[in-house]
C-alpha positions as CSV (number, residue, x, y, z in Angstrom):
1,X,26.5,17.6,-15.0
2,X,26.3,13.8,-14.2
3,X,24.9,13.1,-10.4
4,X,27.1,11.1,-8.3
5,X,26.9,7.5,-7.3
6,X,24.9,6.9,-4.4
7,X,27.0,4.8,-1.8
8,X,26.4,2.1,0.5
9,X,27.6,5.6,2.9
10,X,25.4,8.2,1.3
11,X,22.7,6.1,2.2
12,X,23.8,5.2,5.7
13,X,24.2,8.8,6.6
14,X,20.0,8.6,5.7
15,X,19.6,6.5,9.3
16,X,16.2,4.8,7.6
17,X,14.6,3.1,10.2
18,X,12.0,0.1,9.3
19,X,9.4,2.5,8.3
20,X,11.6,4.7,6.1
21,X,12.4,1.6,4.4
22,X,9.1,0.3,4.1
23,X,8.1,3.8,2.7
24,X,10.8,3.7,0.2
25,X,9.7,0.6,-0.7
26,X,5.8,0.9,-1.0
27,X,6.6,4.1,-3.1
28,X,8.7,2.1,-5.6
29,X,6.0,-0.4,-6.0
30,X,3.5,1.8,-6.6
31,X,5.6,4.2,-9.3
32,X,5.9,0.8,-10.8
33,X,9.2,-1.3,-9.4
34,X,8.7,-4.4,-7.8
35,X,10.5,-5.0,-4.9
36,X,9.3,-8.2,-4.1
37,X,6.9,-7.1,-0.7
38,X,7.0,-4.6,1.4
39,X,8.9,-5.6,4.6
40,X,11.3,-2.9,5.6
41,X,14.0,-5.1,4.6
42,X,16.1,-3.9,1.5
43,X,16.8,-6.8,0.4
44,X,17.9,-8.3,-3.2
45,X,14.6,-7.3,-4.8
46,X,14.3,-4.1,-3.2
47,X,18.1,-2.9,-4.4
48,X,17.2,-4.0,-7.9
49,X,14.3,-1.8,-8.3
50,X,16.2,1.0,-6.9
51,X,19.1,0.7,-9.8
52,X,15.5,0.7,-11.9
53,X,14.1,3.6,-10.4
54,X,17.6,5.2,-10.9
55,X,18.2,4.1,-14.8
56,X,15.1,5.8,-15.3
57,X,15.6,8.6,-13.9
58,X,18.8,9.4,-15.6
59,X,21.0,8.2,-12.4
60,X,23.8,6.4,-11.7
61,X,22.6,2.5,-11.0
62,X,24.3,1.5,-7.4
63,X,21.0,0.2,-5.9
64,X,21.6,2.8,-2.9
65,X,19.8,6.0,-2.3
66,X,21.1,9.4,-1.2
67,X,19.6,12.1,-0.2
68,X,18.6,13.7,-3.1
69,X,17.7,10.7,-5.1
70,X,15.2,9.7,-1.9
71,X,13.5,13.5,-2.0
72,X,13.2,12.5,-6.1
73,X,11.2,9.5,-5.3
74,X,9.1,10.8,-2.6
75,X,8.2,13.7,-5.0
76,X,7.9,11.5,-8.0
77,X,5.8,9.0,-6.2
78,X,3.8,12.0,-3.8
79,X,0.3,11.4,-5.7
80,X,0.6,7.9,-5.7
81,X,1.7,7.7,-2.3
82,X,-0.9,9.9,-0.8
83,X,-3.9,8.0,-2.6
84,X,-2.5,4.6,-1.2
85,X,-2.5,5.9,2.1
86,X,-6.5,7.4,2.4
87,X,-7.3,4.2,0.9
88,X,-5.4,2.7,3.9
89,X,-7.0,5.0,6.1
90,X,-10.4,4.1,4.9
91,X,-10.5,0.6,5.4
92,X,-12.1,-0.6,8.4
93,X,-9.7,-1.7,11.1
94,X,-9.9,-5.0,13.0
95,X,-9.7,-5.6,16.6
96,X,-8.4,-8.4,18.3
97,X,-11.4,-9.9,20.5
98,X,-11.8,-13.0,22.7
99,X,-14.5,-14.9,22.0
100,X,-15.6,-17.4,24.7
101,X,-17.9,-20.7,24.3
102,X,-20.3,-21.5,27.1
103,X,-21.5,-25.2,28.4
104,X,-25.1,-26.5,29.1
105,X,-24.4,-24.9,33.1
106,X,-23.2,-21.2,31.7
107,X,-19.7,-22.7,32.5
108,X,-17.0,-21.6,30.1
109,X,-15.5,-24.2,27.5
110,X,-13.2,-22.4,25.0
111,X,-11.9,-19.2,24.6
112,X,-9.8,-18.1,22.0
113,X,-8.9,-14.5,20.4
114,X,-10.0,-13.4,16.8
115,X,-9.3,-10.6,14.4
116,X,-13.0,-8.8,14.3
């Protein structure tokens, strides 16, 4: 049986907010698609390495995911996925910090705030 074409509507009915579509999009890139950065905007790029993702996995090529097609990728993509994110999670975050200068009498010159 051949799977239907995923529509502009099928995915609509998904309700992806910007971190769904980010996800979507980091899990293409790692499985191998390039979709040109990953900015929660499915843009041009992103659309052409979902018809990708889809050619080669036997789909219909419309460059919009339904639901099945987006439980494929998150299943295809789980062990990548998962190892991106405890790399995430074990680099060191950075805090934003103000860092003051002080003048010959203690008096303050120049602050300014910095990613520490």
């Amino acid at each position: 049986m051949i799977a239907p074409l995923a529509t502009e509507a099928d995915e609509a009915r998904l309700n992806l907010d910007r971190a769904a579509r980010q996800e979507i999009q980091r899990r293409l890139t790692l499985a191998g698609f390039d979709t040109g950065g990953v900015d929660g905007d499915l843009g041009p790029n992103s659309r052409r390495a979902i018809r990708d993702w889809q050619q080669a996995r036997g789909f219909p090529a419309s460059g919009h995911l339904n639901a099945s097609q987006r439980a494929r990728l998150i299943e295809d993509s789980r062990e990548l996925y998962d190892g991106w994110l405890a790399e995430e999670q074990a680099k060191p975050r950075k805090r934003r910090v103000k860092v003051c200068q002080r003048g010959a009498l203690g008096l303050l010159v120049n602050c300014r705030m910095e990613w520490r």
